[in-house]
N, C-alpha and C positions, 0 to 999 in steps of 0.2 A: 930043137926049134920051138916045141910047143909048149917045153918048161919056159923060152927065153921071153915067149909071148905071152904065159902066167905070171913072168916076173915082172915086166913092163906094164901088165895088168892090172897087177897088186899095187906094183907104186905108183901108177897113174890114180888107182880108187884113192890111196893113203893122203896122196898130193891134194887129191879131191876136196877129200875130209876135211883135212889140216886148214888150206884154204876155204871150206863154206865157214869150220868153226871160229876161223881169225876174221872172214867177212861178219859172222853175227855175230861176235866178241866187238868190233870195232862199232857196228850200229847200236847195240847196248850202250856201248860207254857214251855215244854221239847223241843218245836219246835225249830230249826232242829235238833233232834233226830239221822240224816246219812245226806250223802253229798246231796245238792241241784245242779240239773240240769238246767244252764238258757241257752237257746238255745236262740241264734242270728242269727237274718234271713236273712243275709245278711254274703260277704266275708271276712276272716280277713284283716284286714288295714283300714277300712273307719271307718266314725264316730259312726256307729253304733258298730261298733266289738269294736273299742278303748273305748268307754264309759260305755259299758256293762263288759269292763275288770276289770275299773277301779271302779267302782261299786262292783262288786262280790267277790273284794281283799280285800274290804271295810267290804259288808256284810258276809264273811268269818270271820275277823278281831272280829268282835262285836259278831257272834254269835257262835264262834269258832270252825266254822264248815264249812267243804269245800263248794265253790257253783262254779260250773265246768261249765266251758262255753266252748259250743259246736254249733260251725258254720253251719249252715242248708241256704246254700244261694239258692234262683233260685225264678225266675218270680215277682220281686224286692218286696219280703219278704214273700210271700206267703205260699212257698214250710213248711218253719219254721213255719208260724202262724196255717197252716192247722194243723200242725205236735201237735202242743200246745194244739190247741184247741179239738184235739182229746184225753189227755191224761188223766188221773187220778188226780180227783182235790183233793189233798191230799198236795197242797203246795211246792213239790219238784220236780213240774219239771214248771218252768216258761219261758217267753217270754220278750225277749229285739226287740223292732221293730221298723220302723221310721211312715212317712205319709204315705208309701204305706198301712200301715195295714187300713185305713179310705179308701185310695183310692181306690184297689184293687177289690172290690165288687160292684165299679161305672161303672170300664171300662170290667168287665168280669162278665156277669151274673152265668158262672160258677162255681166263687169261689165258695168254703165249708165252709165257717164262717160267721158269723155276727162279725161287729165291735165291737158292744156294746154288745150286746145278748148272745153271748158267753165265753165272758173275764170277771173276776175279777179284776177291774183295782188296780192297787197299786200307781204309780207315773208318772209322765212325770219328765225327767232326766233332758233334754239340749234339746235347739232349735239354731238353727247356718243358718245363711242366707246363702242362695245360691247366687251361681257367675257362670257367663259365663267366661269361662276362655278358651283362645289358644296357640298352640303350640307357642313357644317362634319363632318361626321364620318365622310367618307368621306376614305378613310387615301392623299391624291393633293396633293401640294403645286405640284408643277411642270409646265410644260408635259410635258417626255418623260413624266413618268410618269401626264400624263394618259394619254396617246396610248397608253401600254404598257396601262395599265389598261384604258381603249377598247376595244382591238382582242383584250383576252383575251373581252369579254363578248359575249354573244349579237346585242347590241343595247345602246343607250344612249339611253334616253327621256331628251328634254331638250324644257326646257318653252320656250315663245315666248309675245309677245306678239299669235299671231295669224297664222292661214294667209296666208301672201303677203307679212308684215312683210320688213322687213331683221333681228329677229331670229331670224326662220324660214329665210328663204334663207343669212343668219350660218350657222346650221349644219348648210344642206345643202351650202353651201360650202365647209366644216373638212370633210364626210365624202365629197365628191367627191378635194380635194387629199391627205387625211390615212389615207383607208381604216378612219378610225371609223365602226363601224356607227349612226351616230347613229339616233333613232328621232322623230319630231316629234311631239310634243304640244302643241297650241293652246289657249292662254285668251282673255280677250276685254279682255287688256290687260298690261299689265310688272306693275301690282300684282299680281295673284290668280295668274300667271305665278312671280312671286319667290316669293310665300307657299309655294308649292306645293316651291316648293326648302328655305326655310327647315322648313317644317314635315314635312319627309321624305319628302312626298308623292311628287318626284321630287327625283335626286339632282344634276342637271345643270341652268342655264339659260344661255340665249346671252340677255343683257339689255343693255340701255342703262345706262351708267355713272350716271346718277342715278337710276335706278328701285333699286338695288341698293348704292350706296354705304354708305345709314345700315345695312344690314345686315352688311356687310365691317368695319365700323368696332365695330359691336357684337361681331363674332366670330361671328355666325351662319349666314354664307358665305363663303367661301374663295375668293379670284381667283385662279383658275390661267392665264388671258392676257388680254391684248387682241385683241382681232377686228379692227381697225382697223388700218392699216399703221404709223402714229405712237403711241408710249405717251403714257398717261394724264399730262397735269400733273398730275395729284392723286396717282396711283399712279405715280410714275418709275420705281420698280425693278422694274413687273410688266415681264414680257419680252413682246411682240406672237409672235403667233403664226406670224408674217411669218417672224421672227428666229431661229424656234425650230420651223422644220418642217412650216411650212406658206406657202412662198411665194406670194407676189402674193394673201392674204385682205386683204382692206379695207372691214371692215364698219364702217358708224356709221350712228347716228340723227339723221335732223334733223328740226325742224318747220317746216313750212308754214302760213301764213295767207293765207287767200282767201275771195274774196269769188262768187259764182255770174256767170257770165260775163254779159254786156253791163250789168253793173252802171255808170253814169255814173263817166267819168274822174274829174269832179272830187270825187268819193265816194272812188274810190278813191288819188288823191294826197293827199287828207286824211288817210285812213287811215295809206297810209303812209310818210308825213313823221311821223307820229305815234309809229308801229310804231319805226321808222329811233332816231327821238329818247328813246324810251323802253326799247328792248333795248340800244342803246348806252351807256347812262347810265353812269357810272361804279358807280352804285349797284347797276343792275339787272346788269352786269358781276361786279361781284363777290358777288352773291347767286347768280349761275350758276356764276362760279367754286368757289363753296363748294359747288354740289353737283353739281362736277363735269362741268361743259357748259360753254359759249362760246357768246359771238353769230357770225354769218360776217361782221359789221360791215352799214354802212348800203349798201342796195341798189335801184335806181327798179325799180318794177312791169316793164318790159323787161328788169333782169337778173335780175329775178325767174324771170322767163319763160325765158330761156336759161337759168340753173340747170337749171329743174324738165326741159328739152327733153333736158337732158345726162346729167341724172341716168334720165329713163326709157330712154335709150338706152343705158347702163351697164347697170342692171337688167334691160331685156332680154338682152343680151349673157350676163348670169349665168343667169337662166331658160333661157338656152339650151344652157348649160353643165352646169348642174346636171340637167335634164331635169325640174325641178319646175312640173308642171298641173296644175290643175283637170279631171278628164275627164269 
């Protein structure tokens, strides 16, 4: 009797198994099942919010299913990453973020996340050199004469997209190497950041080359370098500040997509195979090119993860150097 009640036991647990694993085999394949939530951590208009738009029209598009993007900006990305990495890893609610997400936890021991230790990675999107860029009417065309100008003034407020970004560190970086008093001033994203240069608010910004392009082109701001070791394809003749005075600076932005850690593999190889087939496109290629970004090409969730390990270990290195924390 108590073997026959073992063996109804055993095939009741086997029947068990078989069943949850063909239940979560079937919602894999079914994924996204309802709308996906990709929250950007950052304000609408800069690079981060336009690339995450143009992404989730995409991944809407292929999995015929809404993926809604919802702006969470404050403390240059933070406010959003905390928000994600808090959530239910069930694959619909994701993370669009730039270099602050690696940064962030170098200059504030406070943060609530780990980089790597708490995210799912899926893809890196786009990477876009940064520029110093000024108010069109202040009387500085070139790097020297930024640097001249600089160092006559008290102080040089220049605006970022954000305590801890890569363009906040950009230019504590330029005033570590170069002895400009640069002076930081944080917004809570590259839009409201650039505006504040265009509308005179401030006369300097350290920005991401697509946050700032259509203003360059209008004539509203003036590129005096690149931040970035390599010049701009789009700007060839601007000089890197590398070149021109300020050795070994190599600032640029990229994005991150992720998912909140122990999200299911197969959620996440869906994603991005997706991600991979959709920023690579030839199309979505040169809709980057035009404003001034790049994909880093197609990447599995593991070189995901070695990027983002290499990159907070760089960024430390500079926190270190620059002496910029949270205290």
């Amino acid at each position: 009797m108590n073997r026959n009640i073992l063996r109804r036991g055993a095939t009741g647990a086997l029947l068990f198994c078989s069943l949850a694993a063909s239940v979560a085999h079937t919602a894999h394949a079914e994924y996204p099942d309802h709308p996906v939530t990709v929250v950007v951590a950052f304000a609408p208009g800069g690079m981060t919010d336009i690339v995450a738009r143009l992404l989730s029209a995409e991944l809407g598009k292929r999995f015929k299913q809404t993926f809604v993007v919802e702006n969470k900006p404050g403390a240059a990305g933070q406010v959003g990453t905390e928000l994600v990495a808090r959530q239910k890893n069930d694959g619909y609610t994701l993370l669009v973020s730039a270099t602050g997400h690696v940064i962030g936890p170098a200059v504030n021991d406070k943060v609530r996340y780990d980089p790597v230790k708490d995210f799912a990675p899926i893809g890196i999107l786009a990477r876009a050199p940064n520029l110093v860029v000024v108010n069109a009417g202040l009387p500085v065309k070139t790097i020297p004469e930024f640097l001249a100008w600089g160092k006559s003034q008290p102080g040089v407020p220049y605006g970022s997209a954000g305590f801890g970004g890569s363009t906040h560190l950009g230019g504590e970086w330029l005033k570590k190497i170069t002895g400009v008093p640069m002076e930081h001033v944080p917004y809570k994203g590259a839009s409201p950041a650039t505006n504040a240069v265009v509308s005179g608010e401030l006369k300097v910004a350290v920005q991401d080359a697509m946050s700032v392009a259509p203003f360059i082109k209008s004539g509203q701001l003036r590129p005096i370098g690149v931040a970035s070791a390599e010049r701009s394809k789009l700007f060839p003749d601007l000089p890197t500040f590398a070149e021109s005075g300020a050795p070994g600076l190599d600032v640029y932005t990229w994005l991150g997509f992720y998912a909140p850690a122990g999200t299911d593999p197969a959620i996440v190889a869906k994603l991005n195979q997706a991600t991979n087939d959709i920023m690579n496109s030839p199309e979505m290629v040169a809709r980057l090119a035009g404003q001034n970004s790049e994909p880093l090409g197609p990447m599995t969730p593991e070189q995901v993860t070695a990027f983002v390990t290499g990159e907070t270990a760089k960024w430390r290195n500079v926190v270190k150097t620059t002496g910029v924390k949270v205290e």
